[in-house]
N, CA and C atoms of all chains as a GROMACS GRO file, in nm:
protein
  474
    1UNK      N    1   0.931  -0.813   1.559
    1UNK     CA    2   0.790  -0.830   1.520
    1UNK      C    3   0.763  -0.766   1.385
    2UNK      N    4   0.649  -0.805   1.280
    2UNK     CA    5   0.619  -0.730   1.186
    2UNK      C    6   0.546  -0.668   1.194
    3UNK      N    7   0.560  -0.579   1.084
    3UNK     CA    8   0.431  -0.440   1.118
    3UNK      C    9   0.404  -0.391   0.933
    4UNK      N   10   0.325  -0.337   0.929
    4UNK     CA   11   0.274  -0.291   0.874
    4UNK      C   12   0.224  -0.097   0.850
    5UNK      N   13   0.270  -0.064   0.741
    5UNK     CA   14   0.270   0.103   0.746
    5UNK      C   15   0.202   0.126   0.588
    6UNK      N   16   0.070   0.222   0.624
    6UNK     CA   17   0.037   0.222   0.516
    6UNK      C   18  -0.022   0.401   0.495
    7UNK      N   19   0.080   0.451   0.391
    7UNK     CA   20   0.070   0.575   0.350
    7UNK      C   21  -0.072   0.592   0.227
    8UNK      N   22  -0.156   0.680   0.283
    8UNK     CA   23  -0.244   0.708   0.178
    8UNK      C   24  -0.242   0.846   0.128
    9UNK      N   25  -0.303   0.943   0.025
    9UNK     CA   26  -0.339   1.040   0.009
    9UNK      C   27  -0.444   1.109   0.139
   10UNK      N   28  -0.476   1.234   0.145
   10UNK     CA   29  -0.514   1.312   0.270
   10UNK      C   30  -0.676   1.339   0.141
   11UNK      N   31  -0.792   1.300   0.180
   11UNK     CA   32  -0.905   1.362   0.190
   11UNK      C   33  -0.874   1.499   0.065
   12UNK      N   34  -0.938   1.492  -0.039
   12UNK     CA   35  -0.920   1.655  -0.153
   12UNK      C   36  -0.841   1.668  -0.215
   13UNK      N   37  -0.695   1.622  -0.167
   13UNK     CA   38  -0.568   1.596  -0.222
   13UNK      C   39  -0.576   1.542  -0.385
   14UNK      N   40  -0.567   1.584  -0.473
   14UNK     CA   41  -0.556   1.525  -0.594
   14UNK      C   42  -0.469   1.394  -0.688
   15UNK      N   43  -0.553   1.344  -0.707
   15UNK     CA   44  -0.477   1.237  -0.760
   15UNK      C   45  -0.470   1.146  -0.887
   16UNK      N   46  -0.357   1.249  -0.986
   16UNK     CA   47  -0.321   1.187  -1.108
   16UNK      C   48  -0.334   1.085  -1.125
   17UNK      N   49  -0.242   0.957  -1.029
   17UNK     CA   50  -0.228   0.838  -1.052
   17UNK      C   51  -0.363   0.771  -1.060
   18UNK      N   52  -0.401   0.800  -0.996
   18UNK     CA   53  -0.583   0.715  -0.922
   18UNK      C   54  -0.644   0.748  -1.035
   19UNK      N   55  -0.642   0.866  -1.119
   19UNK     CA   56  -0.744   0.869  -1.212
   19UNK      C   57  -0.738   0.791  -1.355
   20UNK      N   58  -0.571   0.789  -1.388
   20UNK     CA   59  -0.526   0.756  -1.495
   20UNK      C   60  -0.533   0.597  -1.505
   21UNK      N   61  -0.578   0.523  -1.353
   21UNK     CA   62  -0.564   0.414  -1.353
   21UNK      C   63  -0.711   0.404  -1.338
   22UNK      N   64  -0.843   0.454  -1.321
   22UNK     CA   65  -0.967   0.455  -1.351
   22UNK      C   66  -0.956   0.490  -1.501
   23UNK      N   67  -0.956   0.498  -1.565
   23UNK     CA   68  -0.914   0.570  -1.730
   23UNK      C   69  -0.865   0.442  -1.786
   24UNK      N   70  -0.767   0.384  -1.761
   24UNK     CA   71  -0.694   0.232  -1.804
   24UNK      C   72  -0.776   0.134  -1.747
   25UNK      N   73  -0.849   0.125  -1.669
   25UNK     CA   74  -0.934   0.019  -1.602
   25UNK      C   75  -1.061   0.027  -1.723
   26UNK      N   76  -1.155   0.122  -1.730
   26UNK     CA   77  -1.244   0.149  -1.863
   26UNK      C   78  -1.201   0.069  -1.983
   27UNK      N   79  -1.062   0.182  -2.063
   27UNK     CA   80  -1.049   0.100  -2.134
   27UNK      C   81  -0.979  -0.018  -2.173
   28UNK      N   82  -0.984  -0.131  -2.067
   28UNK     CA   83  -0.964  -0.220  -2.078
   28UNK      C   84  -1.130  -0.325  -2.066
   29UNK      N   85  -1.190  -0.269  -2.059
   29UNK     CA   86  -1.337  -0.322  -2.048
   29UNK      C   87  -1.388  -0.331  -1.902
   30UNK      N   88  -1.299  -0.306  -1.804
   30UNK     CA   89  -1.337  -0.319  -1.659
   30UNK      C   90  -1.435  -0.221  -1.648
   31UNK      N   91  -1.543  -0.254  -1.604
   31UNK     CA   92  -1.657  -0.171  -1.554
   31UNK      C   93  -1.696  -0.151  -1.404
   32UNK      N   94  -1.736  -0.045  -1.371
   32UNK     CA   95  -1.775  -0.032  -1.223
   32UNK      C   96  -1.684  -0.019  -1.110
   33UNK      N   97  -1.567   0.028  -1.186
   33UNK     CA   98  -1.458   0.062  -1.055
   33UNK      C   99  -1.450   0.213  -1.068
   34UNK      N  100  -1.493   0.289  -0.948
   34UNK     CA  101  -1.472   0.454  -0.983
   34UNK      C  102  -1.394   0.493  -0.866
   35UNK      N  103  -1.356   0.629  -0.884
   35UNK     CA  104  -1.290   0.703  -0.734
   35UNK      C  105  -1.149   0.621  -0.689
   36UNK      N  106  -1.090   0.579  -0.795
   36UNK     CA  107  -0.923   0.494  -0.735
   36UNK      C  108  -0.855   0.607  -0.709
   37UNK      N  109  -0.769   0.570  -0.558
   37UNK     CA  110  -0.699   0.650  -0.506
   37UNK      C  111  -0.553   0.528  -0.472
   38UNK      N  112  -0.419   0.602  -0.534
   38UNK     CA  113  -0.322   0.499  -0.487
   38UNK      C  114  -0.247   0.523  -0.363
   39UNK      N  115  -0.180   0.435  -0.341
   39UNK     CA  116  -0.083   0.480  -0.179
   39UNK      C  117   0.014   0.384  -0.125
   40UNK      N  118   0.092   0.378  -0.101
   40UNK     CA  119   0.179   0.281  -0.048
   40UNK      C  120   0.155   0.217   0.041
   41UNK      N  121   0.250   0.122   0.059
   41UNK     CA  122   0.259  -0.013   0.164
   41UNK      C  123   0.418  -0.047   0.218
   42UNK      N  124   0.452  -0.030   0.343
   42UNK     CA  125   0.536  -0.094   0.381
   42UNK      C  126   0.542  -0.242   0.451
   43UNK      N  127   0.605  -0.311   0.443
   43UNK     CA  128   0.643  -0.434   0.568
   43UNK      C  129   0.754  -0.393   0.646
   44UNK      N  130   0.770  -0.441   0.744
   44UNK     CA  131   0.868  -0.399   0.823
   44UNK      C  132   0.877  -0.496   0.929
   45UNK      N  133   1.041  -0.507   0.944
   45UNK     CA  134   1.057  -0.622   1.055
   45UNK      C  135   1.089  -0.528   1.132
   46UNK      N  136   1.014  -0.518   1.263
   46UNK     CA  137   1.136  -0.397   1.391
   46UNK      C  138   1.172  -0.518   1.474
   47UNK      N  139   1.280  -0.454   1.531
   47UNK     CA  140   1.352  -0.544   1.623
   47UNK      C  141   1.363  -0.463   1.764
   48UNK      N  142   1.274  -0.412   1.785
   48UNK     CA  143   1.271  -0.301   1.945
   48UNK      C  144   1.197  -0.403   2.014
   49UNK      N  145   1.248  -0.386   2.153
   49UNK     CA  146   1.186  -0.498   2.301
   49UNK      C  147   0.999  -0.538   2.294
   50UNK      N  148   0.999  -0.387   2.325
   50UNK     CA  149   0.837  -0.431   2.316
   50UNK      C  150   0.751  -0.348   2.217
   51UNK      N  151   0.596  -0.350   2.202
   51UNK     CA  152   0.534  -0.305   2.121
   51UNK      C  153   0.529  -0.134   2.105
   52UNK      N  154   0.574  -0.095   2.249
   52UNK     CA  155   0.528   0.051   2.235
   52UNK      C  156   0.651   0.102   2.190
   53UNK      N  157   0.778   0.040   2.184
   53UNK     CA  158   0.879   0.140   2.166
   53UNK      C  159   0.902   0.114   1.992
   54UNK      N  160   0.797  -0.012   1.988
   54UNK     CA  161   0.810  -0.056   1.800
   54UNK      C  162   0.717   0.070   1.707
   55UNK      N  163   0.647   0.113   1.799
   55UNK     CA  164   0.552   0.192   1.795
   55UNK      C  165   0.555   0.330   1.791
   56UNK      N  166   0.673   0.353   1.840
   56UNK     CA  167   0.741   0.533   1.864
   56UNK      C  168   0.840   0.481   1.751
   57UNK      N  169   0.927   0.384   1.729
   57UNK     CA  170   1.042   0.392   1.600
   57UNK      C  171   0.953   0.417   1.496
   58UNK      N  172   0.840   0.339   1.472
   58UNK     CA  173   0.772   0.330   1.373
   58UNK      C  174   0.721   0.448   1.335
   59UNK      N  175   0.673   0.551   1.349
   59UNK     CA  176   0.588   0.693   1.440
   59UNK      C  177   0.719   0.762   1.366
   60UNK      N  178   0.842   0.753   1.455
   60UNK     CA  179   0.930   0.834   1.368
   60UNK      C  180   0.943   0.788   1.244
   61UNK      N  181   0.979   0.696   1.184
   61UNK     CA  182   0.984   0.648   1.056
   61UNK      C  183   0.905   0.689   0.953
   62UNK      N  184   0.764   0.718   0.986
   62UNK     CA  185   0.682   0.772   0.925
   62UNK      C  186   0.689   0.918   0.927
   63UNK      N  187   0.731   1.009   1.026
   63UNK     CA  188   0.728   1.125   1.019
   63UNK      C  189   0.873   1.219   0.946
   64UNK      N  190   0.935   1.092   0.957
   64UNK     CA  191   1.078   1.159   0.934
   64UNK      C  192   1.124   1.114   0.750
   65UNK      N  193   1.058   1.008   0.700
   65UNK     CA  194   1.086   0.948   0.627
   65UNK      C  195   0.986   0.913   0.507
   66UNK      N  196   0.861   0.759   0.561
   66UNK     CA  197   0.779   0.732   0.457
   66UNK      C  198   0.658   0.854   0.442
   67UNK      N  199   0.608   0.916   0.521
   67UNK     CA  200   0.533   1.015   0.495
   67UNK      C  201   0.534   1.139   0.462
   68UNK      N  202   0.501   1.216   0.357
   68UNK     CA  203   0.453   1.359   0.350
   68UNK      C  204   0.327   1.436   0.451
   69UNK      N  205   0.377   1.387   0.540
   69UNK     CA  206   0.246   1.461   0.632
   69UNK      C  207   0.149   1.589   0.578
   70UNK      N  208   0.229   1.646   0.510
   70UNK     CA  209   0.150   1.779   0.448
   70UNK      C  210   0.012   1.750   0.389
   71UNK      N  211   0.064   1.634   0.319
   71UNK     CA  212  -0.034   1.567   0.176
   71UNK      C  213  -0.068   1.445   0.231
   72UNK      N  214  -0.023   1.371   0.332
   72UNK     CA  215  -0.026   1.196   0.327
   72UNK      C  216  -0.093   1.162   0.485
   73UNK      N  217  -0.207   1.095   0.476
   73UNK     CA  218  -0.207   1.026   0.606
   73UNK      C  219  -0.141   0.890   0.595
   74UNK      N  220  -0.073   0.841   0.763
   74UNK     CA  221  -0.026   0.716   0.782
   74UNK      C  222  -0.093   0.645   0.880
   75UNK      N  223  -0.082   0.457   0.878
   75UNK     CA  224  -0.174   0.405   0.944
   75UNK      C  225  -0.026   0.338   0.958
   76UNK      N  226  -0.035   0.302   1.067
   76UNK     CA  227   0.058   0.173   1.166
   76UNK      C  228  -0.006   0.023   1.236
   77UNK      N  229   0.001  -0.081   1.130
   77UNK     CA  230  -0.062  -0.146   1.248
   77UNK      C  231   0.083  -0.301   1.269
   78UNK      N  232   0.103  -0.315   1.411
   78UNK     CA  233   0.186  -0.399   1.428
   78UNK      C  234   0.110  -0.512   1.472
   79UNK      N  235   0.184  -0.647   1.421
   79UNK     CA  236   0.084  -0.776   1.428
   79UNK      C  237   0.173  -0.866   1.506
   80UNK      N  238  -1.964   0.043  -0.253
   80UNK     CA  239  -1.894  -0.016  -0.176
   80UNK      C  240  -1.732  -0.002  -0.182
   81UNK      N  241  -1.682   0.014  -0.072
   81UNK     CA  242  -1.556   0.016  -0.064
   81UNK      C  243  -1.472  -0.103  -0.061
   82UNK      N  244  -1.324  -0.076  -0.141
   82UNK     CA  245  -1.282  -0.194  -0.146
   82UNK      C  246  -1.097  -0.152  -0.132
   83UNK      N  247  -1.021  -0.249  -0.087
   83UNK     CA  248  -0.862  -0.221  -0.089
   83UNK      C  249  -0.824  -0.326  -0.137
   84UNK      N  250  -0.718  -0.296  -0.231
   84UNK     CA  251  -0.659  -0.382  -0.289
   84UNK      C  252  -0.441  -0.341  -0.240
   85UNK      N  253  -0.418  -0.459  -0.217
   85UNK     CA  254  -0.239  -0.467  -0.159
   85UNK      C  255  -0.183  -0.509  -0.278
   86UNK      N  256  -0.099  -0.459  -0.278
   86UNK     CA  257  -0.030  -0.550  -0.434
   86UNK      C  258   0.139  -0.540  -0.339
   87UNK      N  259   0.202  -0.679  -0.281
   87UNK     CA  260   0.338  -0.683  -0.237
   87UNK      C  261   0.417  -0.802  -0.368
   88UNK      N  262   0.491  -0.770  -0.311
   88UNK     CA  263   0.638  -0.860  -0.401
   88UNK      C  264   0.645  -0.984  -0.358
   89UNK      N  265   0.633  -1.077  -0.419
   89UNK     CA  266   0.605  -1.204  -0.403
   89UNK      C  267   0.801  -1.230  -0.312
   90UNK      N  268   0.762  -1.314  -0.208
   90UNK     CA  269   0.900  -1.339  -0.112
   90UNK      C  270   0.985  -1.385  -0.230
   91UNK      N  271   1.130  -1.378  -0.225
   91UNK     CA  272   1.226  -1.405  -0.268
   91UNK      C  273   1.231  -1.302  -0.398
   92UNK      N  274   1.163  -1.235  -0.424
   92UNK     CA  275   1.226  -1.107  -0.546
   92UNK      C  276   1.280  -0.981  -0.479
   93UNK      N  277   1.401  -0.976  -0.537
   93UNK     CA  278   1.479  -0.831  -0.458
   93UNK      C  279   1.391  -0.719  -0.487
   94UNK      N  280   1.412  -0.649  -0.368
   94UNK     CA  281   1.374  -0.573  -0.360
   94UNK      C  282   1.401  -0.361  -0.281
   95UNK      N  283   1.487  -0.338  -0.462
   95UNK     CA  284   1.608  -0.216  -0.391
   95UNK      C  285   1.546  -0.142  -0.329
   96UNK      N  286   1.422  -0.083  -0.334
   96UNK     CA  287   1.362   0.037  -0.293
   96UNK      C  288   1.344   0.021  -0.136
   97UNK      N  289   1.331  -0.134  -0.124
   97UNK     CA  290   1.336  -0.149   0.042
   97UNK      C  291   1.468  -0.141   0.081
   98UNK      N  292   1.573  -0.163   0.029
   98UNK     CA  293   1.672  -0.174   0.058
   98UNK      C  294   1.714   0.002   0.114
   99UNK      N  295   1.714   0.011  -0.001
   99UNK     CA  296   1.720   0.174  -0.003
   99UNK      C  297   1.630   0.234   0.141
  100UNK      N  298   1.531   0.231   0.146
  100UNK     CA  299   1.478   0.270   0.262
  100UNK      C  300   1.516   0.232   0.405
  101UNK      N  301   1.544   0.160   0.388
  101UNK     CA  302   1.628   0.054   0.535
  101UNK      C  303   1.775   0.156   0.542
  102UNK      N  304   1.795   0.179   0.406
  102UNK     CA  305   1.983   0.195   0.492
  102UNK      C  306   1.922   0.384   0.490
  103UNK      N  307   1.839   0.483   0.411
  103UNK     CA  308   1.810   0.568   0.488
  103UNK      C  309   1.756   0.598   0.592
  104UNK      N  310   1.670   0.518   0.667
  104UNK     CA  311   1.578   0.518   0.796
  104UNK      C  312   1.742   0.509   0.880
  105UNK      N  313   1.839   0.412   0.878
  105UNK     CA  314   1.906   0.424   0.957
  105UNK      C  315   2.083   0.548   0.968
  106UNK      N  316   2.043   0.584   0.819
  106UNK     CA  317   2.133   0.740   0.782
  106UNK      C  318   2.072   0.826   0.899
  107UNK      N  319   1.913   0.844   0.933
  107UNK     CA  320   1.842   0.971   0.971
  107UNK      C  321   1.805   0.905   1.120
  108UNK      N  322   1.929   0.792   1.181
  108UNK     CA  323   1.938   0.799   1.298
  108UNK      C  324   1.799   0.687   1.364
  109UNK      N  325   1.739   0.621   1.290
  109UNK     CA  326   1.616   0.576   1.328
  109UNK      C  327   1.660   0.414   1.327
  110UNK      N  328   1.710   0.350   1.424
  110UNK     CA  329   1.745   0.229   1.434
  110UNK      C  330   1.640   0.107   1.493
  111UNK      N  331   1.665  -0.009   1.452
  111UNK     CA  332   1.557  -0.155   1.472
  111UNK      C  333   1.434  -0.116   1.393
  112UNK      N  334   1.453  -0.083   1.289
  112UNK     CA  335   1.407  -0.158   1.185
  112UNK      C  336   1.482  -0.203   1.084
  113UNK      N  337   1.407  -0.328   1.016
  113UNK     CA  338   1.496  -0.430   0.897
  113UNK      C  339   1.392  -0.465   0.826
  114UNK      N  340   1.439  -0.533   0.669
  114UNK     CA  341   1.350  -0.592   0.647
  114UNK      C  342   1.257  -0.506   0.617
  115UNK      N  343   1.300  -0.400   0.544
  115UNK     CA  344   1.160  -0.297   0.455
  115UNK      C  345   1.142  -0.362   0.315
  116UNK      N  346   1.028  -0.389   0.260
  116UNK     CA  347   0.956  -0.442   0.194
  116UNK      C  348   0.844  -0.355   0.157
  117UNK      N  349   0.858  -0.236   0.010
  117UNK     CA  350   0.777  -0.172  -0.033
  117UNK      C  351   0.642  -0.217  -0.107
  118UNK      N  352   0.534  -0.191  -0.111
  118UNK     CA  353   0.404  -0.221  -0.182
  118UNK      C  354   0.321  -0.113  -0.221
  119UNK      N  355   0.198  -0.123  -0.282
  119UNK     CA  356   0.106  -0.066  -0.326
  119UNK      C  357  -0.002  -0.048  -0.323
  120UNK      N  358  -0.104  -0.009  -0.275
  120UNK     CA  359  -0.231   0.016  -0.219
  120UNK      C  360  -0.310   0.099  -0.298
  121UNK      N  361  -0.403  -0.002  -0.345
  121UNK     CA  362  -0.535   0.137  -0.423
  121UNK      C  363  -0.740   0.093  -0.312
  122UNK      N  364  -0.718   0.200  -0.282
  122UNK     CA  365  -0.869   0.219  -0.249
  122UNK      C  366  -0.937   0.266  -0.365
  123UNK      N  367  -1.022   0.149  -0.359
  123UNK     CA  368  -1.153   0.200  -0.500
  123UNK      C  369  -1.349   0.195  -0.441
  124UNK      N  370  -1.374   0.232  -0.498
  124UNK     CA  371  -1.502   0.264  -0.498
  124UNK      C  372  -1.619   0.189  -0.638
  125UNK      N  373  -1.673   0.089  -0.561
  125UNK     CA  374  -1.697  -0.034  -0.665
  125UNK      C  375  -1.847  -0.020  -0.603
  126UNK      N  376  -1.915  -0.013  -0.770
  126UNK     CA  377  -2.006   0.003  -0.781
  126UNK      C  378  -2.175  -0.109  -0.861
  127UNK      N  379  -2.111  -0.233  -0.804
  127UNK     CA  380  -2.163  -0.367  -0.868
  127UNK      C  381  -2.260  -0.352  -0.797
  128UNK      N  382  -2.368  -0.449  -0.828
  128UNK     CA  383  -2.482  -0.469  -0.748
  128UNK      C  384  -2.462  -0.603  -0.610
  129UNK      N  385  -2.380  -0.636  -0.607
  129UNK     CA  386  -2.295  -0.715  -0.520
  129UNK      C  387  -2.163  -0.740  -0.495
  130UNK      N  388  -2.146  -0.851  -0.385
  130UNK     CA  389  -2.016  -0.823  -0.369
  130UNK      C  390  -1.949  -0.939  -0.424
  131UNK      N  391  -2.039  -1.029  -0.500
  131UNK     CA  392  -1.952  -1.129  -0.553
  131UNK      C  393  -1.905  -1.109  -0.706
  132UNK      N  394  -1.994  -0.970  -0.780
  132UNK     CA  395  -1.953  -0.973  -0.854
  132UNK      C  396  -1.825  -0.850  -0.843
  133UNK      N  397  -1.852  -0.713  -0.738
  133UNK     CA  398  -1.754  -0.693  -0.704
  133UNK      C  399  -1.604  -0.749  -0.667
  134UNK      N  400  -1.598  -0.839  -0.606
  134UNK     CA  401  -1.477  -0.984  -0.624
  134UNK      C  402  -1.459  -0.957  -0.748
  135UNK      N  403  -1.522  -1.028  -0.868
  135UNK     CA  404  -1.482  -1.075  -0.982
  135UNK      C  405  -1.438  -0.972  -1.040
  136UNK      N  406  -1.509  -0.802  -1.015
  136UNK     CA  407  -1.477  -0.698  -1.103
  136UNK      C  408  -1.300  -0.647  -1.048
  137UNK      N  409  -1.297  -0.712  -0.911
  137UNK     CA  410  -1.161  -0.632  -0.879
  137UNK      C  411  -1.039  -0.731  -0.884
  138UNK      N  412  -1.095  -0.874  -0.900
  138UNK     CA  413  -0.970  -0.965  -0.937
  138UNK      C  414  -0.945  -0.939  -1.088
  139UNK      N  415  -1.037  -0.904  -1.164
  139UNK     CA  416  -0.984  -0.880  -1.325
  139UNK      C  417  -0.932  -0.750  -1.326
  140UNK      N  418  -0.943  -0.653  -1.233
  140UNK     CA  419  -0.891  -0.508  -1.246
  140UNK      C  420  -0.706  -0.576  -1.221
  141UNK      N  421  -0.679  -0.665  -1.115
  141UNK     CA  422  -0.568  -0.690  -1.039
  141UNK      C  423  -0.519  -0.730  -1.168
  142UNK      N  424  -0.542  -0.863  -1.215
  142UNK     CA  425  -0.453  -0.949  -1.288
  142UNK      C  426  -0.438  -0.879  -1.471
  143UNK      N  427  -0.536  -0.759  -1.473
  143UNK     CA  428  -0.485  -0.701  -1.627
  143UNK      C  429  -0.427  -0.615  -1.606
  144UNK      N  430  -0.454  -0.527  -1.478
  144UNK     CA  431  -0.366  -0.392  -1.435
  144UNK      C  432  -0.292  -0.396  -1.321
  145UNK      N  433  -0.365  -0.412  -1.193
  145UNK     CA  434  -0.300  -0.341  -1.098
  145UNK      C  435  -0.133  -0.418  -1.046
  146UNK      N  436  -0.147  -0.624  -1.076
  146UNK     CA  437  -0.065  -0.639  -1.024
  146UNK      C  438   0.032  -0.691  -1.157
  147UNK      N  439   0.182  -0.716  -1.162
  147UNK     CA  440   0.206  -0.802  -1.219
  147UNK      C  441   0.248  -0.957  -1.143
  148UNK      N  442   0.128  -1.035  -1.220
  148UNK     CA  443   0.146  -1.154  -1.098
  148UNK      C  444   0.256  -1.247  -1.132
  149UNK      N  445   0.339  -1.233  -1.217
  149UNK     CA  446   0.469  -1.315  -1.218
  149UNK      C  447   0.568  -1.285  -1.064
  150UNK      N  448   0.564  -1.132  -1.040
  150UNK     CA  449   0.661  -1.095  -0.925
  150UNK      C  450   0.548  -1.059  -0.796
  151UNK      N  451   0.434  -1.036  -0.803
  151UNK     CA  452   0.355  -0.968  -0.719
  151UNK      C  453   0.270  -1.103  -0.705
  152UNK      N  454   0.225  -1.034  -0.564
  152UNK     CA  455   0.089  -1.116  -0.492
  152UNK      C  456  -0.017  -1.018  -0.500
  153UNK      N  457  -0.155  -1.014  -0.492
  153UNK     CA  458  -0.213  -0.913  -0.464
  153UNK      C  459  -0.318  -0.941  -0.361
  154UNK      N  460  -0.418  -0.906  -0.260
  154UNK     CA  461  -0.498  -0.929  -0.183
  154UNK      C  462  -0.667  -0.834  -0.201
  155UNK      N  463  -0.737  -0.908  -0.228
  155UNK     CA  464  -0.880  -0.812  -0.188
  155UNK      C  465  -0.907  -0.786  -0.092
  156UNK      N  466  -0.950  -0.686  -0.050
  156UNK     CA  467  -1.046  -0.646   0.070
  156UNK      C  468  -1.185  -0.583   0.062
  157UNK      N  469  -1.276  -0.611   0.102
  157UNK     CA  470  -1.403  -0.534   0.058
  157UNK      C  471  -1.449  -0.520   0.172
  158UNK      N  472  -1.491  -0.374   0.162
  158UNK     CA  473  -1.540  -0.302   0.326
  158UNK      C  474  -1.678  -0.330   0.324
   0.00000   0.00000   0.00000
């Protein structure tokens, strides 16, 4: 099944990227985009039986691997 | 108003960083998953007096900055 994993920044956490790309958005004439925050995206094919155990691989994957938990919240959604 | 923007790799462009992630997820023992496929995610904070011109302000943010649409797809979302 596919799924979907999406790492963001945590709430206060600072963010270079997000600003420098509000900064390049300006001056390029784009108006009215404020507060950009960036973050990743995975796809993912799992190949586990059913949803809940796609759901604990996935869970580890994120904890062991795509996430900085310190700094990063993760969202899981399998479709 | 809140808005998300996805920026993935249009199917058929390689893609090492997934690759790379696939054969570490399964170095660190974490098996059935395949098929990692990295992307990009910006939450912004759009400040139009609507949402149609919001649309228009965040498809011109996509196609001068956020995506490159020769290899990339990108998707709106507005909360």
């Amino acid at each position: 099944m596919k799924a979907r994993i999406t790492v963001t920044l945590k709430t206060g956490v600072l963010d270079p990227q997000g600003k420098a790309i509000e900064a390049a958005l300006k001056s390029l004439g784009i108006n009215g985009i404020e507060g950009v925050r960036q973050g990743k995206v995975f796809d993912l094919e799992v190949s586990t039986p059913d949803a809940a155990s796609a759901q604990a691989t996935l869970k580890a994957a994120c904890e062991k691997l795509l996430a900085n938990t310190v700094v990063e919240n993760y969202a899981i959604e399998i479709a």
